[in-house]
Every structure is written in C-alpha cells, then in structure tokens.
C-alpha positions in Angstrom: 166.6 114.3 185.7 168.4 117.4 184.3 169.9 115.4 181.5 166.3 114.3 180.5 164.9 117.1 180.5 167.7 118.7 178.2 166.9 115.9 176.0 163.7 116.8 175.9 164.2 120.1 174.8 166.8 119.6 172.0 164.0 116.7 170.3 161.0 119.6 171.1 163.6 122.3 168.8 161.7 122.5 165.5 165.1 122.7 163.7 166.7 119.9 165.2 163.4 118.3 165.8 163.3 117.5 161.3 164.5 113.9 161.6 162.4 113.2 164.7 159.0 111.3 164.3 156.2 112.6 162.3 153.1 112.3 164.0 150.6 109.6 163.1 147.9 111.3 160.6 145.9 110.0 157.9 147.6 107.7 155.6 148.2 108.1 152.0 146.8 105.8 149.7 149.3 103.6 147.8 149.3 103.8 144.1 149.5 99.9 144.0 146.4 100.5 145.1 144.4 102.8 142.4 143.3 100.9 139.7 145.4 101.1 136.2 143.4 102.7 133.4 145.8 100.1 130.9 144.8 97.3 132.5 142.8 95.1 129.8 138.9 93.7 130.2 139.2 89.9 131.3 138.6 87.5 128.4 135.7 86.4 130.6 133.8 89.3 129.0 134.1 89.2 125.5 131.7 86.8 123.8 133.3 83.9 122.9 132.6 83.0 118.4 134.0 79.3 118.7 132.0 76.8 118.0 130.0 79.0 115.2 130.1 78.6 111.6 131.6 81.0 109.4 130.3 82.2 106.5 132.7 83.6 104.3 133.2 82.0 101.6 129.9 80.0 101.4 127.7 81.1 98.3 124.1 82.4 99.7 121.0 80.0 98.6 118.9 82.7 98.7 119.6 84.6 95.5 118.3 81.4 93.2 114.5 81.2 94.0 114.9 85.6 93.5 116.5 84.6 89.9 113.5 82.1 89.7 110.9 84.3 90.3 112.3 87.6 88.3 112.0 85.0 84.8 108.7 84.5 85.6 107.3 88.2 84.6 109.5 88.1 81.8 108.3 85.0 80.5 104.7 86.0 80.7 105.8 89.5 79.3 107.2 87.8 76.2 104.4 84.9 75.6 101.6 87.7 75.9 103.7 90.1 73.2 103.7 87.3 70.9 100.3 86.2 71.6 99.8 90.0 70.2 101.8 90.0 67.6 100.0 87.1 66.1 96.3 88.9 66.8 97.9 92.4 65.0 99.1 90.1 61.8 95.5 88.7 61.7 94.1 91.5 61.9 96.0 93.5 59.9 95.1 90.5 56.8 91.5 90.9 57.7 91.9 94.8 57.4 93.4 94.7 54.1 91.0 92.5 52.5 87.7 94.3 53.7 89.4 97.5 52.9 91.6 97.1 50.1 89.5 94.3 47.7 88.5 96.6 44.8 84.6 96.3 44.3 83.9 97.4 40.3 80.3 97.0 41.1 80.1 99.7 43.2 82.4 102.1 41.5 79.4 104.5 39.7 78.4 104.5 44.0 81.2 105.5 45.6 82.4 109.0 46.0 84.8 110.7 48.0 83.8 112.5 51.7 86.0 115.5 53.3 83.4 116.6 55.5 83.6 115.1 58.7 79.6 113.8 59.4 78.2 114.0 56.0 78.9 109.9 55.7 77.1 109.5 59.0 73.7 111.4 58.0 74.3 109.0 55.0 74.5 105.6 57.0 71.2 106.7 59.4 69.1 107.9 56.8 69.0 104.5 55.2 66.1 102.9 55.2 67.2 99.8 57.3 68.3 100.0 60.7 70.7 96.9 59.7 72.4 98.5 57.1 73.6 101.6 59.5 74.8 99.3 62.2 76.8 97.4 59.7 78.4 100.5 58.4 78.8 102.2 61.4 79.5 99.5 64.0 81.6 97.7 61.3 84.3 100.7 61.0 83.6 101.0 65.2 85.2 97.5 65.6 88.0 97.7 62.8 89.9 100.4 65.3 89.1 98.6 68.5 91.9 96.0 67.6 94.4 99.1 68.1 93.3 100.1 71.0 94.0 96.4 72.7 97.1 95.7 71.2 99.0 98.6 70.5 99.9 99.1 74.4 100.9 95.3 74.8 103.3 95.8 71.2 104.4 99.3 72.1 105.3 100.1 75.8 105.9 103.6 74.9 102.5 104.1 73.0 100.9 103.5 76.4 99.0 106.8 76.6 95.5 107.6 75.2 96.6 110.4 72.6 99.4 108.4 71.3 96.8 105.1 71.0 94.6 107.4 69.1 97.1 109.6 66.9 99.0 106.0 66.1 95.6 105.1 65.0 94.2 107.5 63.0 97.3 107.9 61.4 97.1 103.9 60.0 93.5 104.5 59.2 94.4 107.7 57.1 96.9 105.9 55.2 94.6 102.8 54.2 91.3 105.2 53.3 94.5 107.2 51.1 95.3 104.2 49.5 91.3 103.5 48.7 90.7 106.3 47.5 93.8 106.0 45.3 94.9 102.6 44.1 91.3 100.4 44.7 89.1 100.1 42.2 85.5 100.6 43.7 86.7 102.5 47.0 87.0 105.9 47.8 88.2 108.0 50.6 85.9 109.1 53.9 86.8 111.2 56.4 84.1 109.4 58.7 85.9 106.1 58.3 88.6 107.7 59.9 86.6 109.2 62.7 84.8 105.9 63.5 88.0 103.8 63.5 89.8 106.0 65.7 86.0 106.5 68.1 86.6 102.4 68.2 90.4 102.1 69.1 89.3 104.8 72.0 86.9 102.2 73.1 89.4 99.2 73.0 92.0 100.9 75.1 89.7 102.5 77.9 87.6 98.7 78.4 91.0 96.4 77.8 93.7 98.0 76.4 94.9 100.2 79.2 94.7 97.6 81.9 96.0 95.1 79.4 99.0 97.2 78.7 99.8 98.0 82.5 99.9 93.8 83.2 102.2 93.2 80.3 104.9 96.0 81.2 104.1 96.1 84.7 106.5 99.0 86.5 109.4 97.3 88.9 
C-alpha cells in the first residue's frame, strides 16, 4: 500500500507528471481532412464540345445574299442616272432649237427687257388669253426639266437654292446668247425669272423626292 501510494504521488508531480497521459479533450481535426484549395473541378463539370462542329475555317454563307442585295440599289441608282441623262440631252436639243433658231421675221419686234415684270404686263395685256399662256406657261415648263433632273444628275445639287442658282445661271447664259448671237431674239429678264419660277416647281412636286430615291442615304 505504501509503495502505491508513493507511486501515486510521483505520477500526480506536475514536473515529473510531463510524459504521463494527457487527458482526453476535444480532438483536433486532421489536415487530411480540410479540403485542398488546389484540388481541380472534376471533368464531370465542364461541358463536354465533342461531338460539335467546328467552324473555323469554314467560309460563312451569309455574306453572299448581303453582296446580292447591296448591287441591287446601285444598279437602280445607275439605270435611273442614265435614264436622266438621256431626258437632260433631249431636252437640252429641244431648248436650243426653241431658243436659239433665229426668227428674221420678227427682228423689227423684238427688243431687249432689263426690268424684271415689264415682259409680264406685256404677255397679259394681249388681247388673247392663249397667247399669254403660251408665253408665260411656255418659259414655266422650259425650267421645270431642271428642277427634276438636276438632283438625280447631281447628288450634291440636292438643295433648293442650288437647283435654282444652277438654273438661272443656264437660263442667263442662253437669253445672253439670244440677245447676242441669234438673229430675231433678244434678251429678257422675265425669261429668266419664269424658267427659274418653273424649275422651283419641278423640284418641290418631283424633283426632291426623285433625288432622295436615287441617292438614298445608307
């Protein structure tokens, strides 16, 4: 008993107790046991590309019926330019024979007119409502022409004050060269006036829309 008891005491000795026993407590957990932050996502979860087609390397279908449709606008741009050209070549013949034909019968008649309305008095004081129409609406439709077809030939001649300025500036030159070179014609300032009146009329009824069909913005 007295040897037990000394035994006791040496193993209770909290020096020579260091080797003895710790007491059962809560247990530490393993590191096999925390998960591994390097440890790589199964192949389960990444979506699997066999079995699909690639497509490098394969020319697109698409871009033909695009090149298709972008020569259509440009076909139709080019057939109506021509289709203008060929009214503007007409019409400039028609221009220079009703304007520039010399007329020796009426050269005691004619006289030249700077003052912008005196012609105009002239052509409704006639005695026949049919002559005044034919003067007046006559010079009315020579500049309606320009109005059309001067926004289909020249894109950048779209605008109204460049129509008219374009026009006037023709129609100065031909009364110029009446006045100058024809026998039997003279120069009038109201020529000039109704001309450019009638190209003002062409491009606000067609010539405008016209023009915006033809060069259509992309």
């Amino acid at each position: 008993m007295a040897r037990a008891a000394l035994l006791s005491r040496v193993l209770s000795h909290p020096r020579l107790g260091r080797g003895a026993a710790k007491p059962p407590g809560k247990a530490k957990p393993s590191a096999k046991a925390k998960p591994s932050a390097r440890t790589k996502p199964s192949a389960k979860s990444k979506p699997s590309t066999k079995g699909k087609p690639s497509t490098k390397g394969k020319p697109s279908a698409k871009p033909e019926p695009r090149k298709r449709r972008s020569l259509l606008p440009l076909i139709g741009r080019a057939v109506a330019m021509a289709c203008a050209f060929a009214f503007m070549v007409a019409f400039a013949v028609v221009l220079a024979r009703l304007t520039l034909q010399p007329s020796p019968a009426s050269e005691a008649l004619t006289h030249s007119n700077l003052r912008p309305g005196s012609s105009l008095r002239a052509y409704l004081d006639q005695p026949e409502l049919r002559d005044a129409v034919k003067q007046i609406g006559g010079n009315l439709l020579l500049g309606v022409p320009f109005g059309v077809l001067v926004p289909v030939l020249a894109p950048g001649a779209r605008g109204i004050l460049r129509v008219l300025l374009l026009t006037a500036i023709v129609m100065l030159m031909v009364e110029l060269a009446q006045g100058a070179m024809v026998t039997g014609r003279a120069f009038d300032i109201d020529d000039v006036i109704l001309n450019t009146a009638g190209a003002l009329a062409g491009y606000l009824l067609v010539g405008r829309r016209l023009g915006r069909v033809v060069h259509a913005r992309r």
